[in-house]
Structure formats: C-alpha cells, structure tokens
N, CA, C and O atoms as a Tinker XYZ file with bonds, in Angstrom:
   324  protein
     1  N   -130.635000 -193.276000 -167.393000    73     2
     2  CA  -131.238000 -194.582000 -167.204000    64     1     3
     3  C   -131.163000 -195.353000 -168.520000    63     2     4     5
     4  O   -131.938000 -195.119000 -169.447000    81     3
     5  N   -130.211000 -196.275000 -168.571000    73     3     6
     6  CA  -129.754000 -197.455000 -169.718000    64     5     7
     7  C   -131.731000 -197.984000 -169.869000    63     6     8     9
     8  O   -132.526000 -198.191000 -168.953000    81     7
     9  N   -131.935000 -198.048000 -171.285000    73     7    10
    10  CA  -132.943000 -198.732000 -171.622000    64     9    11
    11  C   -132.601000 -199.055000 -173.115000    63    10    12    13
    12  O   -132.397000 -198.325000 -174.085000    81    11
    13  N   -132.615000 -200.904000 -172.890000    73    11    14
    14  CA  -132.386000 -201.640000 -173.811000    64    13    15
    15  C   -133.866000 -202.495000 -174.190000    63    14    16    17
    16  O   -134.719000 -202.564000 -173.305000    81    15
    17  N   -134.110000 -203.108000 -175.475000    73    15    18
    18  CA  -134.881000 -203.466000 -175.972000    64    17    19
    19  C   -134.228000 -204.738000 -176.762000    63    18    20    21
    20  O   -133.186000 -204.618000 -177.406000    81    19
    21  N   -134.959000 -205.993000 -176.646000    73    19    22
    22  CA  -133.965000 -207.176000 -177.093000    64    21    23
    23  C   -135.553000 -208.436000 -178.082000    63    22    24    25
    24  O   -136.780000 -208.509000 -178.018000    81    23
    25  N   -134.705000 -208.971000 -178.663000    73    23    26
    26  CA  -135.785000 -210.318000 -179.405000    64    25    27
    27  C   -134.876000 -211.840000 -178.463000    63    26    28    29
    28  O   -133.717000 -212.226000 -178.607000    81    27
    29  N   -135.729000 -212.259000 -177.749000    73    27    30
    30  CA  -135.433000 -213.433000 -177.159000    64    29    31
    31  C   -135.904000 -214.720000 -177.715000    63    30    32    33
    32  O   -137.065000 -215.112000 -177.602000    81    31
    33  N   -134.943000 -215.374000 -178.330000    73    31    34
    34  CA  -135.456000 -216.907000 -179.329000    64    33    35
    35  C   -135.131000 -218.242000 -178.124000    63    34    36    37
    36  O   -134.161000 -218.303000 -177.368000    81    35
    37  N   -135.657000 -218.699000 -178.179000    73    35    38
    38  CA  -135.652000 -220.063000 -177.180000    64    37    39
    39  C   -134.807000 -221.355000 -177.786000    63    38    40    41
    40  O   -134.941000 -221.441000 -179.006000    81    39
    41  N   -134.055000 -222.269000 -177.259000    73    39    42
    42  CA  -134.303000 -223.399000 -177.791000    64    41    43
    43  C   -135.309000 -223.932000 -178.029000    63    42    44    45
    44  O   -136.413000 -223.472000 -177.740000    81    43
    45  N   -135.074000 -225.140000 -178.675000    73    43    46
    46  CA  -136.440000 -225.367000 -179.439000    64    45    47
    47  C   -137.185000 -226.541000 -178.283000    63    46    48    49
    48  O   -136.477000 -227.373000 -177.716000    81    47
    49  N   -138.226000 -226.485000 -178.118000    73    47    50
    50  CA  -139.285000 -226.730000 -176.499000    64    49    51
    51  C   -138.784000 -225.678000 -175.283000    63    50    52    53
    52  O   -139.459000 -225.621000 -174.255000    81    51
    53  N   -137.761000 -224.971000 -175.411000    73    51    54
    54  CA  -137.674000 -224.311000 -174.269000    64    53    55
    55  C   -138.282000 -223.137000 -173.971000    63    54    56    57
    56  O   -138.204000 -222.817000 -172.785000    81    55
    57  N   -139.050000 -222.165000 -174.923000    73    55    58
    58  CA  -139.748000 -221.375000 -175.152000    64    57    59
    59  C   -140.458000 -221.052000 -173.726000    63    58    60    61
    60  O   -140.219000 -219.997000 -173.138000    81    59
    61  N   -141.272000 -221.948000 -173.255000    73    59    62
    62  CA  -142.428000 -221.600000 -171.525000    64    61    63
    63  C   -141.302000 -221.472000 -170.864000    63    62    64    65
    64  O   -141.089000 -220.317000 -170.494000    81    63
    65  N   -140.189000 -222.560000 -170.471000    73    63    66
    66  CA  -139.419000 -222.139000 -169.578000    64    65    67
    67  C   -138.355000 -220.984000 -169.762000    63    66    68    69
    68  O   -137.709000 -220.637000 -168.774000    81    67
    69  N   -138.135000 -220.343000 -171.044000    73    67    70
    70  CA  -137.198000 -219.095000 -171.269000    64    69    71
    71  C   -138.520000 -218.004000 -170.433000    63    70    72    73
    72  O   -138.408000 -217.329000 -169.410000    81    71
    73  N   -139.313000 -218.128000 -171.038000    73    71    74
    74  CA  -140.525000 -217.280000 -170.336000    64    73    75
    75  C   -140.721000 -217.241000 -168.825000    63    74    76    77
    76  O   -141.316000 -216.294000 -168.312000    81    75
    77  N   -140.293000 -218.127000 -168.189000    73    75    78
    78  CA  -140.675000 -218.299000 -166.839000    64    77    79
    79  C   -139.355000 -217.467000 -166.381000    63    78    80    81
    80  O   -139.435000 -216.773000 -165.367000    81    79
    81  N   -138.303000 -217.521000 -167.021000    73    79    82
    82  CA  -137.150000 -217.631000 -166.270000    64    81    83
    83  C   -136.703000 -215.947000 -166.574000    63    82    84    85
    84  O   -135.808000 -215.342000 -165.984000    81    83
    85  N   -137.405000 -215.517000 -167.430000    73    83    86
    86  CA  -136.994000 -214.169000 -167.992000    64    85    87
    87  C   -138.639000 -212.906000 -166.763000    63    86    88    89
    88  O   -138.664000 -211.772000 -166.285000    81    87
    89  N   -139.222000 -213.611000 -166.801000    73    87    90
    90  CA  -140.029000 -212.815000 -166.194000    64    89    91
    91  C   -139.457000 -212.808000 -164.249000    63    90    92    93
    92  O   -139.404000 -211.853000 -163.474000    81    91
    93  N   -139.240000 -213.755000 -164.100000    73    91    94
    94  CA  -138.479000 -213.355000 -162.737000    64    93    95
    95  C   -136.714000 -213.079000 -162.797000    63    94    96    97
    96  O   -135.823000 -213.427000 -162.023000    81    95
    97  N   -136.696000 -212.497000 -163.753000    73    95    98
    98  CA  -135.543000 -211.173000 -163.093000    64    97    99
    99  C   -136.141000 -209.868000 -163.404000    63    98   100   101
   100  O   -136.888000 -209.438000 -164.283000    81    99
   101  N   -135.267000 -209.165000 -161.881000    73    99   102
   102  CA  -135.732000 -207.431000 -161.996000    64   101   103
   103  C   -135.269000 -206.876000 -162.870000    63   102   104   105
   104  O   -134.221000 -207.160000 -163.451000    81   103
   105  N   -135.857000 -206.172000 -163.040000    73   103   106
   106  CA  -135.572000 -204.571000 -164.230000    64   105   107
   107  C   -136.040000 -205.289000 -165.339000    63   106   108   109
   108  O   -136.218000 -204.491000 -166.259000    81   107
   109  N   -136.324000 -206.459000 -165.675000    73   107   110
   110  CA  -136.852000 -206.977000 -167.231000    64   109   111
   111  C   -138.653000 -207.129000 -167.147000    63   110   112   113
   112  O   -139.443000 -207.529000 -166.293000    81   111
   113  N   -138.747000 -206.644000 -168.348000    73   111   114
   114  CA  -140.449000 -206.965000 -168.687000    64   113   115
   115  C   -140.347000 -207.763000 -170.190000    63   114   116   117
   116  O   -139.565000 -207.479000 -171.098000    81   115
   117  N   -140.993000 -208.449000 -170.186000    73   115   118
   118  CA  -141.283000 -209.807000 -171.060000    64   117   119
   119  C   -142.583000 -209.393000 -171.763000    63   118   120   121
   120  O   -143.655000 -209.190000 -171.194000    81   119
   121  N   -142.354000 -209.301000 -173.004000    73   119   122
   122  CA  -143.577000 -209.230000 -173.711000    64   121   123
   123  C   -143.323000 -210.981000 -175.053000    63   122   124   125
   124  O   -142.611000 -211.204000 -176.033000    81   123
   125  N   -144.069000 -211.545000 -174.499000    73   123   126
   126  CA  -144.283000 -213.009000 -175.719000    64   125   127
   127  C   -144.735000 -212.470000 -176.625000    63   126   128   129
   128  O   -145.435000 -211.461000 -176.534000    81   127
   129  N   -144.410000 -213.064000 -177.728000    73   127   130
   130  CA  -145.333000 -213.191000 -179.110000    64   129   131
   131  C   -146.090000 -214.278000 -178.591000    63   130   132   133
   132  O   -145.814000 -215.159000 -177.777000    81   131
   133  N   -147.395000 -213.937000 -179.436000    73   131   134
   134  CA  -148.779000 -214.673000 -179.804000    64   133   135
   135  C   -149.031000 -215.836000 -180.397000    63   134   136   137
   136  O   -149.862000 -216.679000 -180.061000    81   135
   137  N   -148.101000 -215.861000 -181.514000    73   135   138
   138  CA  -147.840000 -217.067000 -182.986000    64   137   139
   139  C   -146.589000 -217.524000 -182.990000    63   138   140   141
   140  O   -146.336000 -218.572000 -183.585000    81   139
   141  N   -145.384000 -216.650000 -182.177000    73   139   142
   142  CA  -144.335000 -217.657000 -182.677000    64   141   143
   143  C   -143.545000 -217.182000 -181.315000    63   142   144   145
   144  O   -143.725000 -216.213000 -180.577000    81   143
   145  N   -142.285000 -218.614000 -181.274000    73   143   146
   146  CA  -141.732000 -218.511000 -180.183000    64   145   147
   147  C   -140.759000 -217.752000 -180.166000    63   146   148   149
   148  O   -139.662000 -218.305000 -180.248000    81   147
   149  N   -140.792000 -216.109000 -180.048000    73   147   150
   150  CA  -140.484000 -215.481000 -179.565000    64   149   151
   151  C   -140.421000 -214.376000 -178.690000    63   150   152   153
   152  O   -141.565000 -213.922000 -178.701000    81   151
   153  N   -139.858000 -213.819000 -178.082000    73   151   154
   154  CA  -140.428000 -212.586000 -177.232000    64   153   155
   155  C   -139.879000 -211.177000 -177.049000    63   154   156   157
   156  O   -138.683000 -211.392000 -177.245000    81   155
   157  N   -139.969000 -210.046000 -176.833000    73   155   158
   158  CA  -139.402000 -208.969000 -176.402000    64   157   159
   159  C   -139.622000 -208.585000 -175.262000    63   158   160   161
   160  O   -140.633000 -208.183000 -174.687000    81   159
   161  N   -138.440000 -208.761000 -174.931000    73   159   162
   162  CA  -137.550000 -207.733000 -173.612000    64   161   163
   163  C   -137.578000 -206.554000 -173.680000    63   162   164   165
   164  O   -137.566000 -205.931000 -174.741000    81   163
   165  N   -137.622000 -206.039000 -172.513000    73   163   166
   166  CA  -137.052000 -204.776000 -172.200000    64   165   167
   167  C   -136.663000 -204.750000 -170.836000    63   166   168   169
   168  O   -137.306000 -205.318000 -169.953000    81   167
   169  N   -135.234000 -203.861000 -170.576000    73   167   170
   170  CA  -134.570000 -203.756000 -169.826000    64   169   171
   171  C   -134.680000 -202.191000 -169.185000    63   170   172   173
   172  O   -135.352000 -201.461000 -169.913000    81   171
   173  N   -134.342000 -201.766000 -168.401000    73   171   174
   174  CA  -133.954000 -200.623000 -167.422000    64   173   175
   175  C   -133.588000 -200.423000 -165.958000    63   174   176   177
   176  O   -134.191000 -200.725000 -164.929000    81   175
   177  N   -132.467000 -199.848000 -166.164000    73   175   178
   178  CA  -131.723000 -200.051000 -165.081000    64   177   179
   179  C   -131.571000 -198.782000 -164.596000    63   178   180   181
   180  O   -131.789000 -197.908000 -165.435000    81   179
   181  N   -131.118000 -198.227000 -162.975000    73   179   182
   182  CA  -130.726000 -197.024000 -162.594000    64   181   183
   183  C   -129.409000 -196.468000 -163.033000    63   182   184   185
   184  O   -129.150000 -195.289000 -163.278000    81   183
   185  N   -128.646000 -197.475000 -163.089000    73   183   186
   186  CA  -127.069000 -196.986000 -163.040000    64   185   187
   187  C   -126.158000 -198.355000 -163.277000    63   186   188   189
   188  O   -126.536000 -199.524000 -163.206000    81   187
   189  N   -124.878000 -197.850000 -163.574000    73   187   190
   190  CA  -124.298000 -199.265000 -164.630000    64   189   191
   191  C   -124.519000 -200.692000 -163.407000    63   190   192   193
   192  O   -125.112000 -201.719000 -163.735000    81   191
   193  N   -124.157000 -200.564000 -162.568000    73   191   194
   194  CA  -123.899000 -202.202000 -161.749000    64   193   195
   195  C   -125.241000 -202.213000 -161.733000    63   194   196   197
   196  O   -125.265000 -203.400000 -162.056000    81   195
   197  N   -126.300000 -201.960000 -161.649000    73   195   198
   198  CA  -128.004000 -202.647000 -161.938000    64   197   199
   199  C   -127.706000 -202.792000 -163.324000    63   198   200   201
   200  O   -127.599000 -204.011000 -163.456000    81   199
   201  N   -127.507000 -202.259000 -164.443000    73   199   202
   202  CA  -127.246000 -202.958000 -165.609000    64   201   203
   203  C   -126.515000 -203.972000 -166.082000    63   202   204   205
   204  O   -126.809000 -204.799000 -166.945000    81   203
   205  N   -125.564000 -203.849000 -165.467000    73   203   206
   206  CA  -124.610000 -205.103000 -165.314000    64   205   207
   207  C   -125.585000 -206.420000 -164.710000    63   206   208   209
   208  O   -126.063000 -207.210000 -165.525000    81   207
   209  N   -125.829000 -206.585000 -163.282000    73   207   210
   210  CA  -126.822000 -207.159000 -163.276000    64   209   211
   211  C   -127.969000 -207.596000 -163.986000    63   210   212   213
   212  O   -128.122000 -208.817000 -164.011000    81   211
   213  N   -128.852000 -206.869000 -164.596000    73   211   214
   214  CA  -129.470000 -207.234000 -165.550000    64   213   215
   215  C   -129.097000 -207.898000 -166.715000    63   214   216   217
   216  O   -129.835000 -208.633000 -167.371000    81   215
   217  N   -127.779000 -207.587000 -166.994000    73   215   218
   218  CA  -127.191000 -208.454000 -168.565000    64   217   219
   219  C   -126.320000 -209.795000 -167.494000    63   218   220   221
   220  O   -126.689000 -210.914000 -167.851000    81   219
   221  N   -125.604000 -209.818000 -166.676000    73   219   222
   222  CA  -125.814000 -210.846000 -166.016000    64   221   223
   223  C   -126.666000 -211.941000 -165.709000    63   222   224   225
   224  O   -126.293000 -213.101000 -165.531000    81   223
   225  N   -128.111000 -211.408000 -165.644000    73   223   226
   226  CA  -128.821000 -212.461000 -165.043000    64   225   227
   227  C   -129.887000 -212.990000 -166.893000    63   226   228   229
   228  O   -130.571000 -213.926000 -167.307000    81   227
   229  N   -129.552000 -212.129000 -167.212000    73   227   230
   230  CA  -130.031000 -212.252000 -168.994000    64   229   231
   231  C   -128.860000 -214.045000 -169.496000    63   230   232   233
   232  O   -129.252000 -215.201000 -169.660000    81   231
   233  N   -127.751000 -213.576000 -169.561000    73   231   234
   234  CA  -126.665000 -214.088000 -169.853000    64   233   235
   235  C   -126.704000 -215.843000 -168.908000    63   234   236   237
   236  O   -125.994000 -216.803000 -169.207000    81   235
   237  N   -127.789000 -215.798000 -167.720000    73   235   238
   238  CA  -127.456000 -217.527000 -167.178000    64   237   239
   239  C   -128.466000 -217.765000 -167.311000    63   238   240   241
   240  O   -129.011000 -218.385000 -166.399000    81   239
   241  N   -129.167000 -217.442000 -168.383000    73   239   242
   242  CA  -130.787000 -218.297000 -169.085000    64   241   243
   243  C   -130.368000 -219.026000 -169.821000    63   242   244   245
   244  O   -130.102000 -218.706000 -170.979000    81   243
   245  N   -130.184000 -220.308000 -169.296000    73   243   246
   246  CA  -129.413000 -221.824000 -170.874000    64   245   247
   247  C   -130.721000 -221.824000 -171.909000    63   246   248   249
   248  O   -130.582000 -222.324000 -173.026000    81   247
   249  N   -132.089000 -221.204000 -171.472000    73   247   250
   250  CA  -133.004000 -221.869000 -172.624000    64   249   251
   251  C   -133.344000 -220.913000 -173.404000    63   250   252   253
   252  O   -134.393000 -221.015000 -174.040000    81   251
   253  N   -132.284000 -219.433000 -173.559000    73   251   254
   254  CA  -132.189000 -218.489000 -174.510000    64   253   255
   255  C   -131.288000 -218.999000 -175.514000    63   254   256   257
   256  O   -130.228000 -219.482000 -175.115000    81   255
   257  N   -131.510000 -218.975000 -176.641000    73   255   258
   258  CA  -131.068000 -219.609000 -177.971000    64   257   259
   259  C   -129.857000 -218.203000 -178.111000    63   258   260   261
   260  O   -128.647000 -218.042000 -177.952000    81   259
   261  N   -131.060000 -217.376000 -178.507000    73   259   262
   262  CA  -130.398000 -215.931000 -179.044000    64   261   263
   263  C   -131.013000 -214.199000 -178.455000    63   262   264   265
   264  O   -132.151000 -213.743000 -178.353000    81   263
   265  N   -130.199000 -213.849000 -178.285000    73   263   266
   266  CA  -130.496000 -212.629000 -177.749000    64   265   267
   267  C   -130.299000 -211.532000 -178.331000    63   266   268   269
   268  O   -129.181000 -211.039000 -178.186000    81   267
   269  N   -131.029000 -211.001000 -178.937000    73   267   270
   270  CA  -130.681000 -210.169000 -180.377000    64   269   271
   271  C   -131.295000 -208.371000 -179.621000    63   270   272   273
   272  O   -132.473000 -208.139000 -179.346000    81   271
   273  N   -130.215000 -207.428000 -179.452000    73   271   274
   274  CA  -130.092000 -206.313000 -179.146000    64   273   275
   275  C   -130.666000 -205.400000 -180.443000    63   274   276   277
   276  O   -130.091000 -205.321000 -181.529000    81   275
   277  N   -131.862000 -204.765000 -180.107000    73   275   278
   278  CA  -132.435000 -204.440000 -181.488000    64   277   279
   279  C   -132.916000 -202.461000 -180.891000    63   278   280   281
   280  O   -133.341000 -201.681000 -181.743000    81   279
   281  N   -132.758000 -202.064000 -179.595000    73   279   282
   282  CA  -132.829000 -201.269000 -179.344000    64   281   283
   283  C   -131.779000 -200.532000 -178.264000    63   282   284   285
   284  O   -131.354000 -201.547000 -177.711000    81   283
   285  N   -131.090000 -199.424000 -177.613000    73   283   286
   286  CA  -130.477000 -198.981000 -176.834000    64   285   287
   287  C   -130.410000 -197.295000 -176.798000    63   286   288   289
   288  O   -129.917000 -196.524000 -177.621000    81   287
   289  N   -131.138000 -197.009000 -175.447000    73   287   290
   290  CA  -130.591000 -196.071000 -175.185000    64   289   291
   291  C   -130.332000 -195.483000 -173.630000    63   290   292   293
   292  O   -130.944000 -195.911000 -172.652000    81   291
   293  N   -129.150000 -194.254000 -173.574000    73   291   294
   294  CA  -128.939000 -194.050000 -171.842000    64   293   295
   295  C   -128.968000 -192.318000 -172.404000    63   294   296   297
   296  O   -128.756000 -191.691000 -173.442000    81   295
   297  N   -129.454000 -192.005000 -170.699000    73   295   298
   298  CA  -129.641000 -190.796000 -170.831000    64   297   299
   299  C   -128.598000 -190.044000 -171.422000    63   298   300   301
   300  O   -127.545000 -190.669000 -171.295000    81   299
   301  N   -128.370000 -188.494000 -172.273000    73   299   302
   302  CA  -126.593000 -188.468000 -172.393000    64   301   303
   303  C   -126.184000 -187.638000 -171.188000    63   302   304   305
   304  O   -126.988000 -186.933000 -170.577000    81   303
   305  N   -124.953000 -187.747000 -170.887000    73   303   306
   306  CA  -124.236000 -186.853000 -169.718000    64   305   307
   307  C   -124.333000 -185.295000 -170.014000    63   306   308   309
   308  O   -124.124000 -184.759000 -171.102000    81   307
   309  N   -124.737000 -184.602000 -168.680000    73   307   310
   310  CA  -124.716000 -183.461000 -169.007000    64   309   311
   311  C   -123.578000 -182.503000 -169.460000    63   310   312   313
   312  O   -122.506000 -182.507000 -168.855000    81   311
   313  N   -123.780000 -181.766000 -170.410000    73   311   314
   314  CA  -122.249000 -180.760000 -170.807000    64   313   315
   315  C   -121.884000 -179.792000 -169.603000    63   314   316   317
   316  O   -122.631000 -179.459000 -168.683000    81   315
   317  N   -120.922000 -179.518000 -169.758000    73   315   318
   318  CA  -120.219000 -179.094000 -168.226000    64   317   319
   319  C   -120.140000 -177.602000 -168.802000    63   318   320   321
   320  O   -119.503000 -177.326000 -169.819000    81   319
   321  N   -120.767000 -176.787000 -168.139000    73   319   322
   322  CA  -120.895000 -174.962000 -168.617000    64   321   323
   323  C   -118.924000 -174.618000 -168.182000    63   322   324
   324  O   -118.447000 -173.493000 -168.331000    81   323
C-alpha cells in the first residue's frame, strides 16, 4: 500500500478553495496549517491504478501552486523462496 505524504502551497487567495478541492478526493486526507497557507496531504492507495488516480486527481487542482513530495513509502515485494 503506496503511502505518500506531500506540502500543498496555494496560489495566492486560493488557499480555502485548494482546501475544498483537496478534501473531496478519495484516498487523500488534508491536514491545514493553523498560521500559514499551507497544508499536508496524505495519500494511500490499494494498488497502482488507485494511485494513479490519486496523483491524477492531485494534478487537476489549478489552485495548487506547488506540490512538494516530502514523504514515500510502498510496501516492499515479497522475496521469492
């Protein structure tokens, strides 16, 4: 299970609506900062095309400035005896 961790910067006034628009897609949880306009993401997905999806629907937010990948990890594949 892909679990990514991201810093989401807004254009500048777009901040509520990056927020609105990031909390309704699946597999993402939105945590805002308090003092400044930014926020952390987190992502998790079952398997790559839900991840794909998820960086898809990340990727048609126009009022994300920057999307800064600051965490990643997927389960590793098991070794084959």
């Amino acid at each position: 299970m892909p679990v990514k961790s991201y810093l989401a910067f807004s254009h500048e006034g777009r901040y509520p609506h990056m927020i609105a628009r990031l909390e309704q897609c699946d597999g993402v949880s939105v945590y805002p900062a308090e003092n400044r306009n930014v926020a952390v993401v987190v992502t998790s997905s079952d398997d790559e095309s839900s991840e794909q999806r998820v960086k898809s629907a990340l990727e048609a937010i126009v009022d994300i400035h920057c999307l800064t990948l600051v965490f990643g990890y997927a389960d590793p594949a098991p070794f084959a005896v």
